[in-house]
C-alpha positions as CSV (number, residue, x, y, z in Angstrom):
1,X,0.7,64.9,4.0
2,X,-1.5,62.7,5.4
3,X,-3.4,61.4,2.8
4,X,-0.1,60.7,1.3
5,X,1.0,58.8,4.5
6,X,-2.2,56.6,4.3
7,X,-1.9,55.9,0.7
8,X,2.1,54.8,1.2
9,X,0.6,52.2,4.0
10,X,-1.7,51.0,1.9
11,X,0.4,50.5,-0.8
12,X,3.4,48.5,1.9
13,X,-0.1,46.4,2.7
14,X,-0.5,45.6,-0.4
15,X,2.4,44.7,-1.1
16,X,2.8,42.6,1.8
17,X,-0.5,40.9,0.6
18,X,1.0,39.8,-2.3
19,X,4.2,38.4,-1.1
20,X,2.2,36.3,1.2
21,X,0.1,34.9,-1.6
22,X,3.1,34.6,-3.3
23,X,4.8,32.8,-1.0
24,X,1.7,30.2,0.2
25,X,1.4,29.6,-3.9
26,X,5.3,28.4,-3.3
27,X,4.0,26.0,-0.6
28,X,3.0,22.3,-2.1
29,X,0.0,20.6,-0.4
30,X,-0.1,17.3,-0.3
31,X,-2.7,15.5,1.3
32,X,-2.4,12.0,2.2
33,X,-4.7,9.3,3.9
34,X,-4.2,5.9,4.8
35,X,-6.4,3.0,5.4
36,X,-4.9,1.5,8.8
37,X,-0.9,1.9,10.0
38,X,1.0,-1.5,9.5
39,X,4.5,-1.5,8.5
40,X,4.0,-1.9,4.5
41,X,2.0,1.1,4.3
42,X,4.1,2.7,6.8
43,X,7.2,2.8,4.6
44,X,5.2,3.8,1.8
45,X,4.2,6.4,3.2
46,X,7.6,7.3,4.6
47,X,9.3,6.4,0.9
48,X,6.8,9.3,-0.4
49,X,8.1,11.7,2.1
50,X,11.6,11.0,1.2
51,X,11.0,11.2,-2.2
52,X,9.0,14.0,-2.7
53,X,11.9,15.4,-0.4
54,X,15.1,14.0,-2.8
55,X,13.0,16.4,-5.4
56,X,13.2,19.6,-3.8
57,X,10.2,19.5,-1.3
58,X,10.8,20.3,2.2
59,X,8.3,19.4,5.0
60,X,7.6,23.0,7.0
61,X,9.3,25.2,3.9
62,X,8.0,24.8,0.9
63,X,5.6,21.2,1.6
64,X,2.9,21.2,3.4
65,X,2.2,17.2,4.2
66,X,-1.1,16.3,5.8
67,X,-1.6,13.0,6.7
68,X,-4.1,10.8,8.5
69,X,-5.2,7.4,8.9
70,X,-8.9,5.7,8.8
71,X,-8.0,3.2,11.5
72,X,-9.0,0.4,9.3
73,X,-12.7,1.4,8.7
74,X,-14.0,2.4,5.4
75,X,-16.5,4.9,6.7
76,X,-13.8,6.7,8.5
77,X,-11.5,7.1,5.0
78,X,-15.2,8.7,3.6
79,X,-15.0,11.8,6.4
80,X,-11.4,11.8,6.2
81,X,-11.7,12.6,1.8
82,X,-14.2,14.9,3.0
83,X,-12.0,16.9,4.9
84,X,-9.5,17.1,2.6
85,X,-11.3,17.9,-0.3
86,X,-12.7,20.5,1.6
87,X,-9.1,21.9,2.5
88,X,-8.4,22.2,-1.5
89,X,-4.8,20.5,-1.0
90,X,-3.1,20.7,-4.4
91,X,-2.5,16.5,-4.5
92,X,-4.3,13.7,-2.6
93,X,-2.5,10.4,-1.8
94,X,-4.6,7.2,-0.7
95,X,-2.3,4.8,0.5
96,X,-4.6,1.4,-0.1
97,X,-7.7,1.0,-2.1
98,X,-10.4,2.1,0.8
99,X,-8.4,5.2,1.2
100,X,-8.3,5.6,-2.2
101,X,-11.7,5.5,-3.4
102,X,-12.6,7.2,-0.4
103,X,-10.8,10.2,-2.0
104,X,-11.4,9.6,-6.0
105,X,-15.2,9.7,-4.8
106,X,-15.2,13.1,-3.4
107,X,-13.8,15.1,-5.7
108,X,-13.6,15.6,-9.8
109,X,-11.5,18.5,-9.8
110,X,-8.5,17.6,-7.2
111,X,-6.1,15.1,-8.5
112,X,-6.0,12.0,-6.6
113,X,-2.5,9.3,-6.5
114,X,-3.1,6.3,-5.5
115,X,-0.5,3.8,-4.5
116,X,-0.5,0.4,-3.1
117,X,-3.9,-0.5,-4.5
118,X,-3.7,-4.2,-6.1
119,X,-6.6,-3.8,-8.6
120,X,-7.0,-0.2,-10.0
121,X,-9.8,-1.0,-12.3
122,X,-11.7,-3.7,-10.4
123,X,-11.5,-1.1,-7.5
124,X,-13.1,0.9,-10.3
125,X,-10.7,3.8,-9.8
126,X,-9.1,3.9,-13.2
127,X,-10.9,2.5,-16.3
128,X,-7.8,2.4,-18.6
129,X,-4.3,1.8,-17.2
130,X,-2.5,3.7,-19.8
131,X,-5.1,6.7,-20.0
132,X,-6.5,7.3,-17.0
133,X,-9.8,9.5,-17.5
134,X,-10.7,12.3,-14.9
135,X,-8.3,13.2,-12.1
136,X,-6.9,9.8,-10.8
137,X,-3.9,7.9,-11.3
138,X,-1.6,5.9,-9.7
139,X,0.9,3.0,-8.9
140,X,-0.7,-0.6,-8.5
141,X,1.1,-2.8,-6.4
142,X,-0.1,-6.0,-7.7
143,X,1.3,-9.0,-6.4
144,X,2.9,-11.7,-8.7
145,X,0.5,-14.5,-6.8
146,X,1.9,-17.3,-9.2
147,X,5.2,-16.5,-8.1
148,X,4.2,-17.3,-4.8
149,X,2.5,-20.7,-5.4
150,X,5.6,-21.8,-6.7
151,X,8.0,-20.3,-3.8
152,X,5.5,-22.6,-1.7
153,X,6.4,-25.9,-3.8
154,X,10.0,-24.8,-4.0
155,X,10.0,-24.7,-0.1
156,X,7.5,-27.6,0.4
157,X,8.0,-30.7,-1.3
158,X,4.4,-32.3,-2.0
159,X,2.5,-29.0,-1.3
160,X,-1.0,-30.2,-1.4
161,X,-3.0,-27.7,0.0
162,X,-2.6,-23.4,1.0
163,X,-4.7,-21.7,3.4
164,X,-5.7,-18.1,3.1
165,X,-7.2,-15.6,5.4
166,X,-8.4,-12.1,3.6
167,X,-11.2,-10.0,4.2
168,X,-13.8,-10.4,1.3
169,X,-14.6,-6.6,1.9
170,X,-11.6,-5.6,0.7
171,X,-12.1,-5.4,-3.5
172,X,-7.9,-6.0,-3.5
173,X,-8.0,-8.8,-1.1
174,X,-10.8,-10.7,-3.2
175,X,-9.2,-9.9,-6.6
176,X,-5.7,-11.3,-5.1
177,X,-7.3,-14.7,-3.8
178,X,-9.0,-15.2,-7.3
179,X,-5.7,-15.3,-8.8
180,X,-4.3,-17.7,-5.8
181,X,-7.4,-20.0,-6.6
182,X,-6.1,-19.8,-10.2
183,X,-2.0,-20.5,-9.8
184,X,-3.1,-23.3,-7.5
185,X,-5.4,-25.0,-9.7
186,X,-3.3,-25.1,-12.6
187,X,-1.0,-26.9,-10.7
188,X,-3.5,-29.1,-8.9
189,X,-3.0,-27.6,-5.4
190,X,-6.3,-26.9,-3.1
191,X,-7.1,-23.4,-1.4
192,X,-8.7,-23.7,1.8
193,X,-10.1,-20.1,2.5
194,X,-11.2,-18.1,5.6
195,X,-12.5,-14.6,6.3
196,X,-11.9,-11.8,8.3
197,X,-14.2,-8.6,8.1
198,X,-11.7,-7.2,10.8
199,X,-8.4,-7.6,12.1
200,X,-9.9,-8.7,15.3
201,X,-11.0,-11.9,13.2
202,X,-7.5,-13.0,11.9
203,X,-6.1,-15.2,14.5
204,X,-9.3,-16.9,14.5
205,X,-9.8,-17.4,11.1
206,X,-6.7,-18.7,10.7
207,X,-6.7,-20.8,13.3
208,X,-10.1,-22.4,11.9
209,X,-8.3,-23.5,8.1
210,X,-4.5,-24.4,9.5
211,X,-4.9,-28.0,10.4
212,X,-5.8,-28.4,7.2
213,X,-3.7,-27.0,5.0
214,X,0.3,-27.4,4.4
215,X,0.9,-23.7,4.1
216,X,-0.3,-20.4,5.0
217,X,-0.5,-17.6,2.5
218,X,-0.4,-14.1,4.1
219,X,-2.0,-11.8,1.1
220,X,-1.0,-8.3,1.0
221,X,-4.8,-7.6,2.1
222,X,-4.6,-4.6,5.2
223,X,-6.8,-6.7,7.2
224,X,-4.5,-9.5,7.5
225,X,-1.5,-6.9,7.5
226,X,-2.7,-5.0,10.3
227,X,-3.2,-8.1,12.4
228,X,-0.1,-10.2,11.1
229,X,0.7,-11.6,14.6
230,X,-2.1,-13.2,15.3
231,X,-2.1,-15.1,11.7
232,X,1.7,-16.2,12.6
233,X,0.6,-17.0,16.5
234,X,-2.3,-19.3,14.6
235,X,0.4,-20.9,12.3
236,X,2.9,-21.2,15.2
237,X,0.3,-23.2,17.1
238,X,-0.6,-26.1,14.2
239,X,3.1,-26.0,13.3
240,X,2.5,-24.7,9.9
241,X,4.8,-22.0,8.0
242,X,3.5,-18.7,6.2
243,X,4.5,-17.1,2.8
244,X,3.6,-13.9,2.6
245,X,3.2,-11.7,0.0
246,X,5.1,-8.4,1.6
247,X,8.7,-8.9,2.8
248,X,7.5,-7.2,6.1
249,X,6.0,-10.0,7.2
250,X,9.4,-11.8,7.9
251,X,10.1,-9.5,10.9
252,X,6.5,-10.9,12.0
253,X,7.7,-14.4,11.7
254,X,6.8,-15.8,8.3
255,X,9.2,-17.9,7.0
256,X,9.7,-16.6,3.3
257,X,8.1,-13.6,1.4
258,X,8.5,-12.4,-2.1
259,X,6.9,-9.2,-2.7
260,X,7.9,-5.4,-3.1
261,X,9.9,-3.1,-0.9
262,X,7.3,-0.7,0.4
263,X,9.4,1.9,0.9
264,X,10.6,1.7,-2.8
265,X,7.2,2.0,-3.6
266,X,6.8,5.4,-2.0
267,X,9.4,6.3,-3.7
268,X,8.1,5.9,-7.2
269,X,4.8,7.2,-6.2
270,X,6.7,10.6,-5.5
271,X,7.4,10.5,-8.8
272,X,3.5,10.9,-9.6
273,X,2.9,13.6,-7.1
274,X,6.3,15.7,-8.7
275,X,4.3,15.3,-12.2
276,X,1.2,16.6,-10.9
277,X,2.4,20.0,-9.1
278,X,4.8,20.5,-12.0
279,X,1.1,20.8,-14.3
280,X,1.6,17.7,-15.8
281,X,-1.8,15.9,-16.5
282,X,-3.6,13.2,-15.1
283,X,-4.0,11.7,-18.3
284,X,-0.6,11.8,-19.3
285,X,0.6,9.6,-15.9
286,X,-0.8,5.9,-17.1
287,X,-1.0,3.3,-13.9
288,X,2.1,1.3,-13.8
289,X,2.6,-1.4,-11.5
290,X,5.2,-0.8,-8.9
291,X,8.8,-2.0,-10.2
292,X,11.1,-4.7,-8.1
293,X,10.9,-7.0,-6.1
294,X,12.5,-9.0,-2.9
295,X,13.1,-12.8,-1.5
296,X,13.2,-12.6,1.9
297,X,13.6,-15.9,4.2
298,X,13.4,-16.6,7.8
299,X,16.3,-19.1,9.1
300,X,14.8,-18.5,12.7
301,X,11.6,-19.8,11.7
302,X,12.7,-22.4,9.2
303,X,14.8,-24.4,12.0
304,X,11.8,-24.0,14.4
305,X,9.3,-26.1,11.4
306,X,12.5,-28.5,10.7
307,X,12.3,-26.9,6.9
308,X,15.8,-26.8,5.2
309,X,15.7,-23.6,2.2
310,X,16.6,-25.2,-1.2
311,X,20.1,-23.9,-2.3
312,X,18.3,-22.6,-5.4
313,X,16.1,-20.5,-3.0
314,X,18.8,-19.1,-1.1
315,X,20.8,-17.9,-3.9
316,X,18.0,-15.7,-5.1
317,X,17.7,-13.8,-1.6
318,X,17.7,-10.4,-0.8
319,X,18.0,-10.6,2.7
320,X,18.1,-13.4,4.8
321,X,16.7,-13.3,9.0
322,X,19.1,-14.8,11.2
């Protein structure tokens, strides 16, 4: 009787044992790092959540969502991939290139989504957009720079010359100001540049390069992101206006910004992740470039420089501050 007692125990363990596996197999783990918190990447982040959420995964039930951010340093992104890696989630997320290729370089076998990254291949994550080889893929969020440019001659009559603060660390934020250098130059506009190796640096740099230019171009580089006030305090100061290149910065002060909804963004990264835990392969998911994109304008900021928005301009916002 007793040996049949111990055997029907071990049998209700085992059982137990397996329903737990069972049940933590059930459980998605997601794993996602970030290079620094601004809003842009914020809302990605959050649109990810949401969507991943609008697909059937619940945070706490059957998600597990890790998340972390690298404070803006590289080397901090490297021991944050590390840990992750090392905690065999079933998807990692890098939210901006650092983050990014912080993960892709520490594992093979793990497959990595990357999202807000402006230059896939240049960040040598991805050798072929539409097959991506070995265990990354992604959404680029490339900005249409030329776009820009000529939202800046729209808004300033006899734009001569843009400024530009980036950090040249940042593969994305040099790839973006070559194609600024480019749109300008076709149209026979000079780029004044300044650097930033830390958001510390912005205000700074931009104060160094406004009196001499017309405009100020805020690049969606995380440096400059993460330390938009000061670039708008610099502006502010020589009297000067900022396009930006991420509708966030309007809140900030800029005065017009085409560029994507972050948030949307997220969203259609989800889309990668779902792909991935259904067993879908990296392979199959080619890079696309994130879909949609926003006017937004600044009537605060515009009656503090004396500009007046071309009616052409205003009919083509999405959202206007007041």
């Amino acid at each position: 009787m007793k040996g049949k007692k111990l055997l029907i125990a071990a049998g209700i363990a085992a059982s137990f044992a397996l329903s737990s596996v069972s049940a933590f197999a059930d459980v998605a783990k997601v794993a996602v790092s970030q290079i620094v918190e601004h809003p842009a990447l914020d809302a990605a982040r959050q649109g990810l959540l949401d969507g991943l959420k609008e697909k059937g995964y619940v945070e706490g039930e059957n998600l597990e969502f890790t998340y972390q951010t690298a404070q803006g340093n590289p080397a901090i992104a490297v021991q944050i991939a590390k840990q992750f890696v090392g905690e065999q989630p079933d998807v990692l997320v890098g939210i901006a290139t650092p983050t990014a290729q912080a993960l892709a370089a520490s594992t093979r076998s793990i497959p990595v989504v990357f999202t807000a990254v402006t230059d896939p291949i240049g960040a040598k994550l991805v050798k072929n957009m539409d097959k991506p080889n070995g265990n990354v893929t992604g959404l680029s969020d490339l900005s249409p720079v030329a776009q820009h440019v000529e939202l800046m001659q729209e808004i300033i009559p006899n734009l001569k010359s843009i400024g530009v603060v980036f950090n040249p660390g940042e593969s994305n934020a040099v790839a973006l100001v070559e194609l600024l250098r480019e749109a300008a130059k076709a149209k026979g506009i000079e780029v004044v540049e300044g650097t930033a190796l830390k958001s510390a640096d912005v205000q700074s740099a931009a104060q160094i390069i406004a009196s001499k230019v017309d405009v100020i171009y805020a690049p969606t580089d995380n440096t400059v992101a993460s330390a938009i006030d000061g670039l708008v305090n610099a502006a502010n100061q020589a009297n000067k206006p900022i396009i930006g290149a991420s509708t966030t910065y309007i809140e900030n002060g800029a005065l017009a910004a085409l560029g994507f909804d972050y948030y949307q963004v997220g969203i259609q990264t989800a889309d990668y992740v779902d792909a991935l835990l259904k067993g879908t392969k990296v392979a199959d998911l080619p890079v696309n470039v994130a879909k949609g994109s926003d006017l937004a304008l600044n009537q605060k900021a515009a009656e503090k420089l004396g500009i007046t928005f071309p009616a052409a301009v205003l009919a083509r916002a999405t959202s206007i501050e007041k």
